[in-house]
C-alpha positions in Angstrom: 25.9 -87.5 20.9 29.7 -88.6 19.7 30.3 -88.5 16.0 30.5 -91.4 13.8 34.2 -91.7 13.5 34.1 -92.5 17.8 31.0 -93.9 17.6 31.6 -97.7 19.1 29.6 -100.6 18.8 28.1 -100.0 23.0 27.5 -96.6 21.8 25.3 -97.6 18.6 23.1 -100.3 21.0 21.1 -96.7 22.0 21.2 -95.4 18.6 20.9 -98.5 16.2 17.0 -98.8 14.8 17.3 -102.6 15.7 18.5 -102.6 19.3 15.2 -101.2 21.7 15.3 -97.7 23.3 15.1 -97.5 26.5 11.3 -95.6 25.9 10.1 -98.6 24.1 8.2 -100.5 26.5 6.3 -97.7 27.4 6.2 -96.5 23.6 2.4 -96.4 23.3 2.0 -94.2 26.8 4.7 -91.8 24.9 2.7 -91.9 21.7 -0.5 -90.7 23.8 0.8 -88.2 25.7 2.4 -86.3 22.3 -0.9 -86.4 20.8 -2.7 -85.2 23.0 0.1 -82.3 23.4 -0.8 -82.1 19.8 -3.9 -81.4 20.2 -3.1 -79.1 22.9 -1.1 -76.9 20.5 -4.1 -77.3 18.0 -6.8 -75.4 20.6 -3.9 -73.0 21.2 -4.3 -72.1 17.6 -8.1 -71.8 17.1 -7.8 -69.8 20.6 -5.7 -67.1 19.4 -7.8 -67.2 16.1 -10.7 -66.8 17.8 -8.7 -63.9 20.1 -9.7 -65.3 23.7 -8.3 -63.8 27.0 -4.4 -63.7 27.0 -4.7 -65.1 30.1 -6.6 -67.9 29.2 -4.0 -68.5 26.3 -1.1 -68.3 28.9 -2.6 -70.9 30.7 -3.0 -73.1 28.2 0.7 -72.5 26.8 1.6 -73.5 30.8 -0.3 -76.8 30.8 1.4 -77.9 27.4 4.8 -76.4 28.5 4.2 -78.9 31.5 2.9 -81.7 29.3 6.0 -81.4 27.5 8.3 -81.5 30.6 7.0 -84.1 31.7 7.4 -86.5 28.5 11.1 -85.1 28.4 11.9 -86.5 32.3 9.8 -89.5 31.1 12.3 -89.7 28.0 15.7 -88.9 30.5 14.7 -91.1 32.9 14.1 -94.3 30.7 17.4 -93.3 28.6 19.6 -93.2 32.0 18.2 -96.6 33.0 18.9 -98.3 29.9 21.5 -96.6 27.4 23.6 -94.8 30.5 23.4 -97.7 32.9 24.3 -100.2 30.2 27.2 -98.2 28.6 27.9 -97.9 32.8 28.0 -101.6 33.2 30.2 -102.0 30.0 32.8 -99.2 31.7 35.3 -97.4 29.5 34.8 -94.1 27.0 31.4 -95.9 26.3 29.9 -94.8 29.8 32.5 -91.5 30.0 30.6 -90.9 26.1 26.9 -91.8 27.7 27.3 -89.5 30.8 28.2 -86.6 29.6 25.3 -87.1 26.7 23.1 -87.7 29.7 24.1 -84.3 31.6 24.1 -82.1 28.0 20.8 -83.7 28.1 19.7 -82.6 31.1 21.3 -79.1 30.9 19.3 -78.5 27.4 16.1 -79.1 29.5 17.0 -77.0 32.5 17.7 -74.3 30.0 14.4 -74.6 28.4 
């Protein structure tokens, strides 16, 4: 993300709470998924209270850990289309600025 005194005015499109994210067409598929993530983490919870198999737990923590992935690529992939490929179009720092938010991006989540 660039700091406000190089922010420009391409750059605030993707982060101005009047222009639409790139996410928002799809925002109620979005808000699904996380709550049923949440509840995911919820029966993780009353799992470990109730002490059930470690395995069973582990498998659990996997199919959120996966949940979670996969609203993260879901995320990426609708910010490249729109924010990246518009700052792209525009050319100048404004793309140089959304790529190289786009591949921090992307290392964060092979990292995690």
């Amino acid at each position: 993300m660039t700091s406000p005194e190089t922010s420009t005015t391409q750059d605030q499109s993707c982060h101005d709470e009047h222009a639409p994210h790139g996410y928002i067409t799809a925002k109620d598929d979005y808000l699904k998924r996380l709550r049923r993530i949440e509840g995911q983490a919820r029966g993780l919870q009353r799992m470990v209270e109730e002490e059930k198999y470690c395995i069973d737990i582990l498998t659990q923590v996997s199919a959120m850990t996966k949940a979670l992935q996969a609203v993260a690529m879901g995320l990426l992939e609708d910010h490249i289309s729109h924010c990246v490929v518009d700052a792209a179009v525009a050319g100048g720092p404004e793309a140089d600025a959304k790529i190289k938010e786009a591949t921090d991006a992307i290392a964060r989540l092979v990292r995690s």
